[in-house]
C-alpha positions in Angstrom: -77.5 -48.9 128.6 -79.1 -47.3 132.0 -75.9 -47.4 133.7 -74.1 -43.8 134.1 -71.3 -42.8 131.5 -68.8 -41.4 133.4 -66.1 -39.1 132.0 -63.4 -42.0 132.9 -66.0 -44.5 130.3 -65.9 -41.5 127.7 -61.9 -40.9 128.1 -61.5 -44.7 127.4 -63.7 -45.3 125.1 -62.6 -42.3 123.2 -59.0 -43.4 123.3 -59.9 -46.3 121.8 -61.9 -45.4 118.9 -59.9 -44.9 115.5 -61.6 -41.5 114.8 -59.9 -40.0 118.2 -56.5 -42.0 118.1 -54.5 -39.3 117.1 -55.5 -36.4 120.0 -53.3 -35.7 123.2 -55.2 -36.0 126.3 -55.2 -32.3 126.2 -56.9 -32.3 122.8 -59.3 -35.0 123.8 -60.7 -33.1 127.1 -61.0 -30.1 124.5 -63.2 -32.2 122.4 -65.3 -34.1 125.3 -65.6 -30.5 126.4 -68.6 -29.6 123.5 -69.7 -33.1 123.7 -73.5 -34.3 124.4 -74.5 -37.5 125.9 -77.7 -38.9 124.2 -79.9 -42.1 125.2 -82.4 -43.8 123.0 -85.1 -46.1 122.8 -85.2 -48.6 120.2 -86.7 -46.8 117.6 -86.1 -43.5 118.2 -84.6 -41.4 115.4 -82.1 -39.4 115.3 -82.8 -37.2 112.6 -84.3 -37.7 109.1 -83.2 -37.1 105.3 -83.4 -33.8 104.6 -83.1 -32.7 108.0 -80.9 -30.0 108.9 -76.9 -31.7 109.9 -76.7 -29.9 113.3 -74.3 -32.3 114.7 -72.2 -35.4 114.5 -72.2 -38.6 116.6 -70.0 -41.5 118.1 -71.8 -44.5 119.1 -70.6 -45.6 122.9 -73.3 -48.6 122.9 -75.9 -49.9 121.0 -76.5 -50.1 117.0 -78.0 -47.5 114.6 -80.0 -48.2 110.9 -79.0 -45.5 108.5 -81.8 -45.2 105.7 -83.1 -43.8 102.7 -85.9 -42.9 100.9 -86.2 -44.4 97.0 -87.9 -43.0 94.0 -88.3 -46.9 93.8 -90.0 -47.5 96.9 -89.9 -47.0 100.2 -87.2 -46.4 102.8 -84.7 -48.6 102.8 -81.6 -49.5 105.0 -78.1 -48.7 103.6 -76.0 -49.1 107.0 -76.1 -50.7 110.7 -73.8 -49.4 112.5 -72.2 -50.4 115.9 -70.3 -49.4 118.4 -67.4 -46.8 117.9 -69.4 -46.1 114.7 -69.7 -42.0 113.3 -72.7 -40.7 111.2 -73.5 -37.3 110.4 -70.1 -36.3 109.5 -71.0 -35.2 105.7 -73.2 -32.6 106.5 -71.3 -31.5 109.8 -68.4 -30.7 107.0 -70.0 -29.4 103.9 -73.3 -27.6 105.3 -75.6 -29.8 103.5 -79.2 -31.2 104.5 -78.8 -34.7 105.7 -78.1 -37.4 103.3 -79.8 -40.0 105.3 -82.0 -41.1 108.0 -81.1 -42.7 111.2 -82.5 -44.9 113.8 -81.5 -46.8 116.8 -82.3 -50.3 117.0 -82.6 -51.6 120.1 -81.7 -49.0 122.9 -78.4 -46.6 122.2 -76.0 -44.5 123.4 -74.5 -41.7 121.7 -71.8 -39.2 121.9 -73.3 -35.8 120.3 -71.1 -33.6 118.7 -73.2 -30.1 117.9 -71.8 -28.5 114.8 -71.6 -24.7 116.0 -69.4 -26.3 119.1 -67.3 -28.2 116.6 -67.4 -25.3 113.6 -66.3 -22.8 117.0 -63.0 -24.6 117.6 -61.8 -25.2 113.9 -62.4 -21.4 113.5 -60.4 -21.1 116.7 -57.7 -23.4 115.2 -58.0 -26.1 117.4 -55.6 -28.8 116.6 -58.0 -31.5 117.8 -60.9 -29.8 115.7 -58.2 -30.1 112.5 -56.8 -33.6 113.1 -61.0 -34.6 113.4 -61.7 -33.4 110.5 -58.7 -35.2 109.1 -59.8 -38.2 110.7 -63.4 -37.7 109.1 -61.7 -37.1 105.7 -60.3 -40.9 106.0 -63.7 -41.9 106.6 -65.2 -40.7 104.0 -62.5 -42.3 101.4 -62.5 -45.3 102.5 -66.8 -44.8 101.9 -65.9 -43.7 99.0 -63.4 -46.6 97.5 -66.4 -49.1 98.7 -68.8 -47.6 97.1 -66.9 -47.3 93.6 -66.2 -51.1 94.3 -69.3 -51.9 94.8 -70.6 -50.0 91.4 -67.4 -51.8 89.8 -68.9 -54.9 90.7 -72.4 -53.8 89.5 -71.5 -52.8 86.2 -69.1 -56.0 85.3 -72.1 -58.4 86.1 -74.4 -56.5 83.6 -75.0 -58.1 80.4 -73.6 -56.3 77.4 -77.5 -56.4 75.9 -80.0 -55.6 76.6 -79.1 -53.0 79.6 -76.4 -52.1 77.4 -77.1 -48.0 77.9 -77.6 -49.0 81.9 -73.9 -50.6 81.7 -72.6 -47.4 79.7 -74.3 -44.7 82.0 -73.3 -46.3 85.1 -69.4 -46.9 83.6 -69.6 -43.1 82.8 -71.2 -42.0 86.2 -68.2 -44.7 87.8 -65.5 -43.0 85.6 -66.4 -39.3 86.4 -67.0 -39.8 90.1 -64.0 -41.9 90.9 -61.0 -40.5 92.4 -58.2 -41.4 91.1 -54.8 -42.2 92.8 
């Protein structure tokens, strides 16, 4: 991790992560253009729940906890992610406070993505700042279609009785929330 990241590492390691596949090499030195380079310790956060989404982030090495806080309990991982991971995309796109929390484990290296740089080129019409946020779009269905899987799954191993409303509510929330194709 202490070893320099040179733009030749970034331009290949780029080219190989899905997210990025579909730029030119002119599109792609556009993009690495607003990018940040950001080290971290093992344990060092990234930013919190609620936190303002001022950027959005590639892993180049390491591995990063996304958590949660509960009404339940206490914070709770939801997500490890590794390298050629993204994060921070949701609030990049919509405006919104942070969803989650995140935290490297062990050290990490991260390709920043600050979201007035990023916001600055799709209002320029940037055809790499488009086919991202295409890219991101994908991303976030395929979330999506594991997470109604997962509820699915949930709510066809609940008895009929006696979490019979639990089964109903959960169906309802499932049928609502679900995109269908």
């Amino acid at each position: 991790m202490d070893t320099p990241v040179t733009l030749e590492h970034v331009i290949g390691f780029l080219l190989e992560t899905p997210l990025f596949e579909a730029l030119e090499s002119s599109e792609l030195a556009e993009v690495v253009g607003i990018m940040q380079v950001q080290r971290l310790r093992d344990g060092q956060r990234v930013f919190s729940e609620g936190d303002e989404g001022d950027a959005w982030y590639v892993i180049f090495d390491g591995e990063v906890a996304v958590s949660r806080g509960s009404a339940f309990g206490p914070e709770r991982t939801i997500a490890l992610l590794g390298t050629r991971g993204i994060f921070g995309e949701m609030a990049v796109l919509d405006g919104s406070a942070r969803s989650a929390g995140v935290v490297a484990r062990g050290g990490a290296t991260l390709f920043r993505f600050p979201r007035t740089d990023f916001q600055d080129l799709v209002e320029a019409g940037s055809l790499a700042a488009y086919k991202l946020v295409y890219a991101m779009a994908r991303v976030l269905c395929t979330r999506q279609r594991t997470i109604t899987q997962q509820l699915s799954s949930v709510i066809e191993e609940q008895p009929a009785e006696p979490k019979g409303a639990l089964k109903a509510s959960l169906g309802d929330m499932l049928d609502t929330y679900s995109v269908s194709e």
